[in-house]
MIZADREN-433480 format. One record per residue: x, y, z of N, C-alpha, C, O in turn; residue number from 1; residue in one letter; chain. Coordinates in steps of 0.001 Angstrom, whole numbers, plus 524288, in hexadecimal, padded with zeros to 5 digits. Layout:
BEGIN
((X, Y, Z), (X, Y, Z), (X, Y, Z), (X, Y, Z), NUM, "A", "A")
...
***
This chain:
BEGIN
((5D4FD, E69C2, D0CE5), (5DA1F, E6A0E, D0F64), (5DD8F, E65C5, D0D21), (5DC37, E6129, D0D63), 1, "X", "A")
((5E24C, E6765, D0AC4), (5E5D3, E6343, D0A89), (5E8E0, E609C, D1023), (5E8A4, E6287, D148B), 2, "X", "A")
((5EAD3, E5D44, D0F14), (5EDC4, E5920, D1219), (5F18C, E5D32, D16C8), (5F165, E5C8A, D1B8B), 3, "X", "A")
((5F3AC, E5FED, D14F2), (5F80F, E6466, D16FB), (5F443, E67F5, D1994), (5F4FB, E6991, D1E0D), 4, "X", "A")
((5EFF8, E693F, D1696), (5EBEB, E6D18, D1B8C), (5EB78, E69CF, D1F83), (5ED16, E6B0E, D23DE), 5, "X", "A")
((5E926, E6507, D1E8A), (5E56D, E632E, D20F9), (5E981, E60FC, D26C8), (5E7F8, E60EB, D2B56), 6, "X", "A")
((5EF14, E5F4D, D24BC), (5F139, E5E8E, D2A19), (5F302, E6210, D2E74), (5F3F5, E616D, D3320), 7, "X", "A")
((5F32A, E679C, D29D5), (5F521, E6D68, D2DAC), (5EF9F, E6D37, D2FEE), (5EF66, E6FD2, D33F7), 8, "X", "A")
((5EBEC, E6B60, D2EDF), (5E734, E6C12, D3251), (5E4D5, E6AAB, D373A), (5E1C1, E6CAB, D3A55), 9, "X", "A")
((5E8A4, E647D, D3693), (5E8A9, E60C5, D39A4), (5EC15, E63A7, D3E21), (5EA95, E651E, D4275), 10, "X", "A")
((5EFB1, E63EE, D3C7F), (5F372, E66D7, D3DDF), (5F1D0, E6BF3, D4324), (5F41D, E6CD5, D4746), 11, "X", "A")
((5ED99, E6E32, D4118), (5ED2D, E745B, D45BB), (5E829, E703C, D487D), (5E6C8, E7037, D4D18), 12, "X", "A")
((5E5B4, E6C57, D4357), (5E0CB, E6A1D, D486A), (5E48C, E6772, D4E64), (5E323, E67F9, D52F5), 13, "X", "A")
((5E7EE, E6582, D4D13), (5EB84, E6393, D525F), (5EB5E, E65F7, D563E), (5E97C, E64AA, D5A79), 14, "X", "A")
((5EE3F, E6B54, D548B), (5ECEB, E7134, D59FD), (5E85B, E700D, D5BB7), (5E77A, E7070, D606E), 15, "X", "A")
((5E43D, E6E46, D57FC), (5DEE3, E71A8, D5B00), (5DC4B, E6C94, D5DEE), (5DAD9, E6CF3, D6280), 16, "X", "A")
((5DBAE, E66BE, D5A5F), (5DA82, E62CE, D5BED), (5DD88, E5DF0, D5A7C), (5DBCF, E5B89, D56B1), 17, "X", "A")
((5E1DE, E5BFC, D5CE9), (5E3D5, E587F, D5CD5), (5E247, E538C, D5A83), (5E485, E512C, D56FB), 18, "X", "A")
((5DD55, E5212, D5D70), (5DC28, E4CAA, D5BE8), (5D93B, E4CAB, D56B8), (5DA11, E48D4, D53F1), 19, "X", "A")
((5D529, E512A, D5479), (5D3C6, E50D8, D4F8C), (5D766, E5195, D4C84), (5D647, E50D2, D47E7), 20, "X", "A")
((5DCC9, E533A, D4DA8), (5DFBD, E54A4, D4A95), (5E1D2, E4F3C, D48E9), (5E21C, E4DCE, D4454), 21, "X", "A")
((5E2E0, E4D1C, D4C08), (5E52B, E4756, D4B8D), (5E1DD, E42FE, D48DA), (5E40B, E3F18, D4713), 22, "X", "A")
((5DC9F, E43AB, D488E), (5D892, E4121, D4792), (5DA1E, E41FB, D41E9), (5DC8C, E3EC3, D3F4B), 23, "X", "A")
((5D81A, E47B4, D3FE2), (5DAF0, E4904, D3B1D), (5DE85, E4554, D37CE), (5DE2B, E41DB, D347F), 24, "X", "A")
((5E217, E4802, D3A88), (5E80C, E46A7, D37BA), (5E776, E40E5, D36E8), (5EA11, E3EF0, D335F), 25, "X", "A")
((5E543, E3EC3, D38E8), (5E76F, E3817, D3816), (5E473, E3739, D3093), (5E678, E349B, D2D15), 26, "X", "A")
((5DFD4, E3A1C, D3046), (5DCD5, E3A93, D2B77), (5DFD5, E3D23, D2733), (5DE85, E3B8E, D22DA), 27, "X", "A")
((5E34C, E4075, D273B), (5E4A9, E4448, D246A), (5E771, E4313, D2132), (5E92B, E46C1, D1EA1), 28, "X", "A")
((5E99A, E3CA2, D1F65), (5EC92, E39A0, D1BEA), (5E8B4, E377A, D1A42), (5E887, E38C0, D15A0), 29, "X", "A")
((5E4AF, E3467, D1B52), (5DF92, E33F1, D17FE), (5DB8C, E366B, D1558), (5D871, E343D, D1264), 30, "X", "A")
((5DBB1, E3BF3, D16AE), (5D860, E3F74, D1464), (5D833, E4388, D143E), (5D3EB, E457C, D1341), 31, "X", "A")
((5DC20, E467D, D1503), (5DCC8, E4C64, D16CD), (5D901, E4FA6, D14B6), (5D71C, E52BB, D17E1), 32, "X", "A")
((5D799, E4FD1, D10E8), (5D3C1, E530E, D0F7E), (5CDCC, E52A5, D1487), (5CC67, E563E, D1766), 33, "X", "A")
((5CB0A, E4C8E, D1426), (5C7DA, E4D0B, D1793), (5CA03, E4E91, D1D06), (5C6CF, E50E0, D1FC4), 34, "X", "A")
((5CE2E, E4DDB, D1EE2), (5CFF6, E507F, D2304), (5D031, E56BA, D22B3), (5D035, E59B0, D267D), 35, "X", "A")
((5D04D, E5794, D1F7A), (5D217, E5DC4, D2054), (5CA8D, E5E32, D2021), (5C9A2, E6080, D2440), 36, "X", "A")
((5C713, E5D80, D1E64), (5C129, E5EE3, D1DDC), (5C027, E5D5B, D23FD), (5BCE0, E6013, D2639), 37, "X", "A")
((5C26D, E599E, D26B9), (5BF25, E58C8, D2AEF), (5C203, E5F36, D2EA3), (5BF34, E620D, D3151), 38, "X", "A")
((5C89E, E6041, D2DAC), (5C945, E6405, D30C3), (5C76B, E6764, D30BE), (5C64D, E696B, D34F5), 39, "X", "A")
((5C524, E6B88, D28A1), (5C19B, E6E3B, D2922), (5BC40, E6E68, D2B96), (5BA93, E7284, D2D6F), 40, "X", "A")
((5B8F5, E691D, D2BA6), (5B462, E6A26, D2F33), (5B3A2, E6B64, D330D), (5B079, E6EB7, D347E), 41, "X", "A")
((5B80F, E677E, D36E1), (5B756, E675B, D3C3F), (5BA2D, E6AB0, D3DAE), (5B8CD, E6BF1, D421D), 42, "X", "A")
((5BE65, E6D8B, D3C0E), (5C24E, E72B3, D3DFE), (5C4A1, E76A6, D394C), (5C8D1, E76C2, D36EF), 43, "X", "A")
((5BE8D, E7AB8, D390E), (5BE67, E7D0E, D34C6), (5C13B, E806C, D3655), (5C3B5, E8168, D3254), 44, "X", "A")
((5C31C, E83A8, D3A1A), (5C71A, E8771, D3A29), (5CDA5, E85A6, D3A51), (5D173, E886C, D3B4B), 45, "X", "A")
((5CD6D, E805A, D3910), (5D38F, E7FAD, D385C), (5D6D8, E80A7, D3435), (5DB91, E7FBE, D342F), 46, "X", "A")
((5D363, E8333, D2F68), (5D729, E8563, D2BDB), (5D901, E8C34, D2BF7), (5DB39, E8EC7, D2891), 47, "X", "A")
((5D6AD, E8E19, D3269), (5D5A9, E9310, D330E), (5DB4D, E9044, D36A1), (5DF79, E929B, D3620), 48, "X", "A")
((5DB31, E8CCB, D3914), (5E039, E8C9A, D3E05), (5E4EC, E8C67, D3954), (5E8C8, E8F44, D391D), 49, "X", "A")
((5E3CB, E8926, D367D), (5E867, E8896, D334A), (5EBB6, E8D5C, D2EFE), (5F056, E8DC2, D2DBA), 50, "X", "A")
((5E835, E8FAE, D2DFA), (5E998, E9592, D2D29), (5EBA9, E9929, D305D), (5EE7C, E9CD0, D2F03), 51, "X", "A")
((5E945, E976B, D379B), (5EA50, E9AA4, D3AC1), (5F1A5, E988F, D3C0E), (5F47A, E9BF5, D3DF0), 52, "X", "A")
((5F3EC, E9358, D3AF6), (5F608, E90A2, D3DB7), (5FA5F, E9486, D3950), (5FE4A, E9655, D3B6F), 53, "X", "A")
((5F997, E95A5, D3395), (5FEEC, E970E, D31BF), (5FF0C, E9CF6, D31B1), (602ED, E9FA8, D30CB), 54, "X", "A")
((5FB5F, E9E3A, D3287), (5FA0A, EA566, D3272), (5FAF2, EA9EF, D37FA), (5FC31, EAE93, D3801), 55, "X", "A")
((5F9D0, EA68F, D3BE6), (5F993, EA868, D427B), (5FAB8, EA33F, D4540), (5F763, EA0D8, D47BF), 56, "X", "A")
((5FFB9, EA1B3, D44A1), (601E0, E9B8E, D49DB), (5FF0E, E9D4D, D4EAE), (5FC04, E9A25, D50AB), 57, "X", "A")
((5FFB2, EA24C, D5104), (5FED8, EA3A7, D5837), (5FA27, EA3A1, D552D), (5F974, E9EDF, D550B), 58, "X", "A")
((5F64E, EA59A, D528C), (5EFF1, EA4E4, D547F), (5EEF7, EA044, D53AD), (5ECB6, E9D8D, D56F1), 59, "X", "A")
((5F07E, E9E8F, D4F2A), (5EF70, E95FA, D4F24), (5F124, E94B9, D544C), (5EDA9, E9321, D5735), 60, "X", "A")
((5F5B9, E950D, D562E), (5F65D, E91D9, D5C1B), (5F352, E92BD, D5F9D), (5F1C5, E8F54, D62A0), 61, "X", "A")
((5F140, E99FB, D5FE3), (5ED50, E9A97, D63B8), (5E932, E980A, D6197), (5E759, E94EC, D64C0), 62, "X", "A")
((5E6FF, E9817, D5D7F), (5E192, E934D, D5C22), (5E0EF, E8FFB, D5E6D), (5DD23, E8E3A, D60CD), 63, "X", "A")
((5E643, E8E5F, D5DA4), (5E5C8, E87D1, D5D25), (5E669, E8714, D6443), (5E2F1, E84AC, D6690), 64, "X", "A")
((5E980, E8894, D664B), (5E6F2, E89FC, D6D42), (5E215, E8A15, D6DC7), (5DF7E, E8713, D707F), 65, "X", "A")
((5E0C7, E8D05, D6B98), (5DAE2, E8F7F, D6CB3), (5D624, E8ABD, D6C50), (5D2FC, E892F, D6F98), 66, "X", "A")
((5D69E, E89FD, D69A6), (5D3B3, E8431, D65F1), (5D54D, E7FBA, D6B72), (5D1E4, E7DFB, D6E59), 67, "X", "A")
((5DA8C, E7E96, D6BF2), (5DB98, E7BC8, D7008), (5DB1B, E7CBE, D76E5), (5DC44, E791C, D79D2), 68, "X", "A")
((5D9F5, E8009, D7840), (5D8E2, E827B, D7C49), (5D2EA, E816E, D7CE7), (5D0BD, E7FD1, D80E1), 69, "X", "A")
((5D077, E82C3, D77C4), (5C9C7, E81CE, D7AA5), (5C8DC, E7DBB, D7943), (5C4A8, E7C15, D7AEA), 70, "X", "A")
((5CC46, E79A5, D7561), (5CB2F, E733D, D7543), (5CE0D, E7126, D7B48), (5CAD9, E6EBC, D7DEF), 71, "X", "A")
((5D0D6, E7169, D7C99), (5D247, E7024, D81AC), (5CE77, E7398, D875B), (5CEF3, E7210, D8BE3), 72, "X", "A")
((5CBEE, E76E6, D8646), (5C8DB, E7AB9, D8A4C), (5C289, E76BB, D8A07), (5BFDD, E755F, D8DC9), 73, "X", "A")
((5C1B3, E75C4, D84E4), (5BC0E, E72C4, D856C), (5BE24, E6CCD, D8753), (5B9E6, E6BAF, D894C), 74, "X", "A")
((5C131, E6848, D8841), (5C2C0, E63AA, D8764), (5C3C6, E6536, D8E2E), (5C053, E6440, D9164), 75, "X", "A")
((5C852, E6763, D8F8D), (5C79E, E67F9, D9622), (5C138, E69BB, D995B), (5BF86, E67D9, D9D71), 76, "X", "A")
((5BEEE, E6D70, D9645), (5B9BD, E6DE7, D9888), (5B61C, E693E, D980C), (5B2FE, E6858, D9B9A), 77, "X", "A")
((5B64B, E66E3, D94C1), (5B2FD, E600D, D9406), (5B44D, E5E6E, D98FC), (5B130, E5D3C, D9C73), 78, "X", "A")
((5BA39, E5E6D, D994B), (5BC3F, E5C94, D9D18), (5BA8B, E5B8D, DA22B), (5B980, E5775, DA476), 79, "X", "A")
((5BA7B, E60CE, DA39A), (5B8A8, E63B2, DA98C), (5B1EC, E60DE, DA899), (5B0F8, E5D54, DABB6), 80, "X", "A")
((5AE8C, E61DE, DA59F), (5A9DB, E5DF4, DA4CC), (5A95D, E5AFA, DA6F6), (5A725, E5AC9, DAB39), 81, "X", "A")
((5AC0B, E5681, DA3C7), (5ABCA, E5083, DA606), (5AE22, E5039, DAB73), (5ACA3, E4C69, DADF8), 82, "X", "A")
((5B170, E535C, DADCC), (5B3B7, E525E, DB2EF), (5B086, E53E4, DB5B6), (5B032, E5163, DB9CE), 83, "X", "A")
((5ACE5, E5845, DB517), (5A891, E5AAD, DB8B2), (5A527, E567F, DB994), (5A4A0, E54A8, DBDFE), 84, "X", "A")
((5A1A4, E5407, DB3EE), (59E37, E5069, DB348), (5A041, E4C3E, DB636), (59D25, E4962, DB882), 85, "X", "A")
((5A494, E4B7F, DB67B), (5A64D, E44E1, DB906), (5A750, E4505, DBF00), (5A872, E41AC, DC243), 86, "X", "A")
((5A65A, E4AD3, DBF21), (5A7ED, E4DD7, DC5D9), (5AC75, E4CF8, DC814), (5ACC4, E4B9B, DCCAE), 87, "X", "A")
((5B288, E4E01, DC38B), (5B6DB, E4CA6, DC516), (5B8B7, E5222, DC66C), (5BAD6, E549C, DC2E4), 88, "X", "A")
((5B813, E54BD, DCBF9), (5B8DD, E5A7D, DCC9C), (5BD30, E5C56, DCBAD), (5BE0E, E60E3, DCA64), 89, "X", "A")
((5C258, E56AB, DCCA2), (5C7C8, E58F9, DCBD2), (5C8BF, E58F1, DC593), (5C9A8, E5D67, DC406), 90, "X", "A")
((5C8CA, E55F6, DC26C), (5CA83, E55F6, DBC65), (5C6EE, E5B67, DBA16), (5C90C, E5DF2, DB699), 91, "X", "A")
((5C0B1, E5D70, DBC53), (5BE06, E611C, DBA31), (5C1D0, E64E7, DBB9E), (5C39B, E678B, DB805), 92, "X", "A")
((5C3E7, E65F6, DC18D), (5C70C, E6A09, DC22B), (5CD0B, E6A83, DBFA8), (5CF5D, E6E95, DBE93), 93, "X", "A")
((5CE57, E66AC, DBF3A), (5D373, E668F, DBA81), (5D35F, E6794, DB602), (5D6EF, E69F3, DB3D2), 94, "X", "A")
((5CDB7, E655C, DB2EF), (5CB14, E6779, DAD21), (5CB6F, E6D04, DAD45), (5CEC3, E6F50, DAAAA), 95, "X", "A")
((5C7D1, E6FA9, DB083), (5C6D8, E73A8, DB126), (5CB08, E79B9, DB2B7), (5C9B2, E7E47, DB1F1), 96, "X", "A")
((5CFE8, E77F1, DB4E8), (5D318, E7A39, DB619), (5D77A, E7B27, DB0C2), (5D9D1, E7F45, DAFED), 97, "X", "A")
((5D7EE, E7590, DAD0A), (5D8D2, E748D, DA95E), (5D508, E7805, DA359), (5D74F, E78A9, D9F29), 98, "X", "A")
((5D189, E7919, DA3DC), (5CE38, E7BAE, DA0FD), (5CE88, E8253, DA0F4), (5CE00, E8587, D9D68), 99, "X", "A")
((5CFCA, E82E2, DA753), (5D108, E87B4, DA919), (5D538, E8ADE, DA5A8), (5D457, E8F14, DA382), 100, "X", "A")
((5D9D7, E8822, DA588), (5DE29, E871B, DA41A), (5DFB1, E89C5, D9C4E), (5E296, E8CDA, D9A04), 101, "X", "A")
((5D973, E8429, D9AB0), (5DA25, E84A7, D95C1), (5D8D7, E8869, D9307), (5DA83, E8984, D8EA8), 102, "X", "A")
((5D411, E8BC1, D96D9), (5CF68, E8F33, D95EC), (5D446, E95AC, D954B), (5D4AA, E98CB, D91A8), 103, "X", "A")
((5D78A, E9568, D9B39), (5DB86, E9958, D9B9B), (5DDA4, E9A7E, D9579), (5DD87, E9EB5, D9328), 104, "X", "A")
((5DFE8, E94A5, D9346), (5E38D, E963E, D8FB7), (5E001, E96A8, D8B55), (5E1D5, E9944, D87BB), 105, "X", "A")
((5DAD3, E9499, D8A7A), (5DA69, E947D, D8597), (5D8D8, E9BE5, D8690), (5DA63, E9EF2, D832F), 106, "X", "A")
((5D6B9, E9D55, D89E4), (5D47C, EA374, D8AA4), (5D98C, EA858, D87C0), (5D8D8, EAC89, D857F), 107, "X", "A")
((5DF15, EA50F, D894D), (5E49B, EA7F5, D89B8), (5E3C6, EA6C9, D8317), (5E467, EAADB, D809D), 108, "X", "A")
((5E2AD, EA2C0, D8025), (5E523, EA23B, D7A55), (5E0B7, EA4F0, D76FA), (5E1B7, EA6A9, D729A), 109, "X", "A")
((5DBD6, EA541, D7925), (5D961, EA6F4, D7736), (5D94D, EADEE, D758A), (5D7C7, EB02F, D7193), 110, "X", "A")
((5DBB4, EAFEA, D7A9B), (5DD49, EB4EA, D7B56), (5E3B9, EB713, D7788), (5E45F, EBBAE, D764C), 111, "X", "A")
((5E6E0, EB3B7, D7687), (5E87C, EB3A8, D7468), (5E7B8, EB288, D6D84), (5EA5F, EB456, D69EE), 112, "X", "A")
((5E43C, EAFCA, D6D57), (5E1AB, EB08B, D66B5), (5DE78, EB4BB, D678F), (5DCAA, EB54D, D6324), 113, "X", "A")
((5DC9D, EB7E7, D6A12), (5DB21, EBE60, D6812), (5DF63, EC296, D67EC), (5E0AB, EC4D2, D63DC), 114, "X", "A")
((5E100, EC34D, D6B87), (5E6D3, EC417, D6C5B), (5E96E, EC4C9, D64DC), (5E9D5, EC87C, D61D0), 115, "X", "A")
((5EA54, EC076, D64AC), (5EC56, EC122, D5EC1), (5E6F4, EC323, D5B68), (5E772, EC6F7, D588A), 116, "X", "A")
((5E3B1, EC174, D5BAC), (5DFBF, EC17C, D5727), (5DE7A, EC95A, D5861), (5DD1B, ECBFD, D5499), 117, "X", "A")
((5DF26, ECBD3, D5D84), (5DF17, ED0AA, D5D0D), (5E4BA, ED369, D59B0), (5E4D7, ED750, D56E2), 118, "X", "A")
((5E882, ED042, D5AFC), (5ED92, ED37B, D5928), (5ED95, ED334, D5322), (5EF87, ED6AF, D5072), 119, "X", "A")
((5EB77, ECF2F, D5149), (5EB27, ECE41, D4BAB), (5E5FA, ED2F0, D47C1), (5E5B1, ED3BD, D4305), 120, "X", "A")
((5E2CC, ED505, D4C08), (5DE8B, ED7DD, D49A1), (5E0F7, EDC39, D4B94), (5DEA9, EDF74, D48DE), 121, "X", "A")
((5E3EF, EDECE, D4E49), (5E663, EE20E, D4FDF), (5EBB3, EE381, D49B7), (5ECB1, EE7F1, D4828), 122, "X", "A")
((5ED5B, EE00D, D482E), (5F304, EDE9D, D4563), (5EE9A, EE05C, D3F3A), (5EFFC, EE382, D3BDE), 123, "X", "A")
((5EA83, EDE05, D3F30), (5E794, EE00F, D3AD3), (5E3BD, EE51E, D3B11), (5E0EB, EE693, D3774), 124, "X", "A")
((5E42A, EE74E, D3FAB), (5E251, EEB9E, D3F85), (5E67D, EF099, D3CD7), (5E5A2, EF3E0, D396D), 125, "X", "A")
((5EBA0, EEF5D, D4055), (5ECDE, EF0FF, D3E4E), (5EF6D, EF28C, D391E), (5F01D, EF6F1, D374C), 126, "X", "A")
((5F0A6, EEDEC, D373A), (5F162, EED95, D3017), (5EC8F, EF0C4, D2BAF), (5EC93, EF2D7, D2758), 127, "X", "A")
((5E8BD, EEF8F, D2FF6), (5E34E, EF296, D2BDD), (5E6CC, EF7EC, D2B64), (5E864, EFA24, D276F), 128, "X", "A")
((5E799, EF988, D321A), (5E7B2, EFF9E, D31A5), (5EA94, F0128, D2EB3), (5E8F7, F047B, D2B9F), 129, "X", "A")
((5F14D, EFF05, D2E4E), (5F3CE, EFF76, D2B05), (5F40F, F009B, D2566), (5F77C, F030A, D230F), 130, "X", "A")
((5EDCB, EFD63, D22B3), (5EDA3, EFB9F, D1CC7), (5EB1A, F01FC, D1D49), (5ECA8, F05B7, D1AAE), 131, "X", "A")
((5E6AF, F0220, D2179), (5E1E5, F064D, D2068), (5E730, F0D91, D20C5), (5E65A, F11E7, D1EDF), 132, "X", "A")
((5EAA8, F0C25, D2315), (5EE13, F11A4, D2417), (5F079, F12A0, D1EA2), (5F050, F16B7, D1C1D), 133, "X", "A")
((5F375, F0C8C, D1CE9), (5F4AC, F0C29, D17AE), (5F1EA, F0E01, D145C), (5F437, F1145, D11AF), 134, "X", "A")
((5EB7A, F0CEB, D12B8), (5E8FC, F0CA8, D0FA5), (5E8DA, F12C2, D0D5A), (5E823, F141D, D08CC), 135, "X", "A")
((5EA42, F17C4, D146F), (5E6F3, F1B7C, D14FE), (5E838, F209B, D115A), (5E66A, F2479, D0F22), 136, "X", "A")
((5EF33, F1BE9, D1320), (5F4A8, F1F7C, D1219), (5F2D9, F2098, D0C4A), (5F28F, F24D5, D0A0B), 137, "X", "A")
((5F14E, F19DC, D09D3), (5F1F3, F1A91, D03D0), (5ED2C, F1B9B, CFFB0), (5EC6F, F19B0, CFB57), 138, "X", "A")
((5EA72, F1F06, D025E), (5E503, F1DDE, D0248), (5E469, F2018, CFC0B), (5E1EF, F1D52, CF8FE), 139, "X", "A")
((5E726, F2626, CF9C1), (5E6E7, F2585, CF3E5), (5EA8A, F23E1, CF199), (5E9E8, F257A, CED1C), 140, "X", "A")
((5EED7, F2128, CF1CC), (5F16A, F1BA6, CEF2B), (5ECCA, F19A3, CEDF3), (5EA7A, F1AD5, CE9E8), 141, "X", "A")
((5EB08, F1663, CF15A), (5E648, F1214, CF0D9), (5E0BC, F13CC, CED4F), (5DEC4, F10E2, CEA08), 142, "X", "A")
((5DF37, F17C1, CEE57), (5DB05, F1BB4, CEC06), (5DA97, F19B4, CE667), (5D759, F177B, CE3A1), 143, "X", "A")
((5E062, F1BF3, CE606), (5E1AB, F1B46, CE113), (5E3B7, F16FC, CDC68), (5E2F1, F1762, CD7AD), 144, "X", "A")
((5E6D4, F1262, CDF75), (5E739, F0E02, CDDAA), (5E20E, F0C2D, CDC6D), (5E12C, F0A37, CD820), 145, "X", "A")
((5DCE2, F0CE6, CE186), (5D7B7, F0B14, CDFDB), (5D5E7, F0E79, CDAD0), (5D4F6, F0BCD, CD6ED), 146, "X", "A")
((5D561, F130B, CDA60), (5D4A5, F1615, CD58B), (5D609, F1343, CD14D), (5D2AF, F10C4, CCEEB), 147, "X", "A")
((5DBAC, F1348, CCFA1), (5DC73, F10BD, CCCC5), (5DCE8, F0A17, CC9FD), (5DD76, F0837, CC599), 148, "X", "A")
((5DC70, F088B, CCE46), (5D93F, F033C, CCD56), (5D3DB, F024D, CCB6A), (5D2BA, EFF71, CC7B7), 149, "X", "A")
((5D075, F051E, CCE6E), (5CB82, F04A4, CCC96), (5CBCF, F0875, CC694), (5C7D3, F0857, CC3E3), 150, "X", "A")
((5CF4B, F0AEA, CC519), (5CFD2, F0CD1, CBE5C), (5D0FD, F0AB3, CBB0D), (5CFFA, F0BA6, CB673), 151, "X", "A")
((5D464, F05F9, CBD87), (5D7CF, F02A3, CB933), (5DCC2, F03B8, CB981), (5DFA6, F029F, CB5D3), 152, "X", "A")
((5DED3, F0657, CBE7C), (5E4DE, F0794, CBCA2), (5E581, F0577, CC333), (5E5AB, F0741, CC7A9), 153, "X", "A")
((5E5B4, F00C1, CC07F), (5E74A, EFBF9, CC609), (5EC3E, EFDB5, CC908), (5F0AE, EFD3D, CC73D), 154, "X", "A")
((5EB0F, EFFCD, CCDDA), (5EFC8, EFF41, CD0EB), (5F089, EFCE4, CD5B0), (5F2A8, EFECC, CD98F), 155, "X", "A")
((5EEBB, EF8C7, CD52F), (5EFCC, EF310, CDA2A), (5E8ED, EF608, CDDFE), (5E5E0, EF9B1, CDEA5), 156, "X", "A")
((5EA7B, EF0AB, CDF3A), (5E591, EF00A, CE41A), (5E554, EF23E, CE9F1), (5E353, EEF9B, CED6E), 157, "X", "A")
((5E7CF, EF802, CEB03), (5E856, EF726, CEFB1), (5E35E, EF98D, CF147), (5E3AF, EF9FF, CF60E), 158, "X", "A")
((5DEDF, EFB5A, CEFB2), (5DA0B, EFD44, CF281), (5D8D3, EF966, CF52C), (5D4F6, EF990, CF808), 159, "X", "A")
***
């Protein structure tokens, strides 16, 4: 990763984790390269977010929710833990009401990244059909461009 990856990287790690992100960045004038190797190890799908971030913005934002919803869903449940363990019944019931809360929305964003991820296999279903109706229309056009290609009397690639 160059210097410019490596800070757009820094960059979506923020959405997802703030403080490694920051941890990061302070390195990234001393070494960017080993910085960008530690982001590939430890957060190997961030060159999949970063693709996602210029290709689909609404599914990167829903990600990056998503990602934040169950980092905030496990950190309140610790929570409720130690308040149980310490037998603080009111802060467990505030954790817990609070968790309720997070569990609701992350359930709502989650439903919403299928939501798209169906409309998008839906959007390519139908383009197949399109190519396959196309194909059906042109079926000896094509026959025949292949004919004559495989003879030597090249007429483009569309088989």
């Amino acid at each position: 990763m160059n210097e410019d990856e490596v800070r757009e990287a820094i960059e979506v790690l923020r959405e997802i984790d703030p403080e490694k992100a920051e941890k990061l960045a302070q390195h990234v004038h001393e070494d960017p390269h080993r910085v960008g190797q530690a982001l590939h190890e430890h957060f190997p799908n961030l060159g999949r977010f970063l693709a996602m971030r210029r290709h689909d913005p609404q599914m990167f934002e829903l990600r990056i929710d998503d990602l934040r919803l169950n980092h905030q869903a496990h950190e309140i449940a610790r929570r409720v833990h130690e308040a149980e363990a310490s037998q603080d019944d009111m802060l467990a019931a505030a954790e817990g009401v609070r968790l309720e809360q997070i569990v609701v929305e992350h359930f709502e964003v989650r439903q919403q990244i299928r939501e798209r991820e169906l409309m998008k296999l839906q959007q390519r279903i139908e383009q197949m059909r399109d190519q396959l109706e196309q194909r059906a229309a042109d079926r000896d056009a094509l026959i025949t461009e292949r004919l004559d290609e495989l003879t030597g009397e090249d007429a483009g690639n569309s088989w």
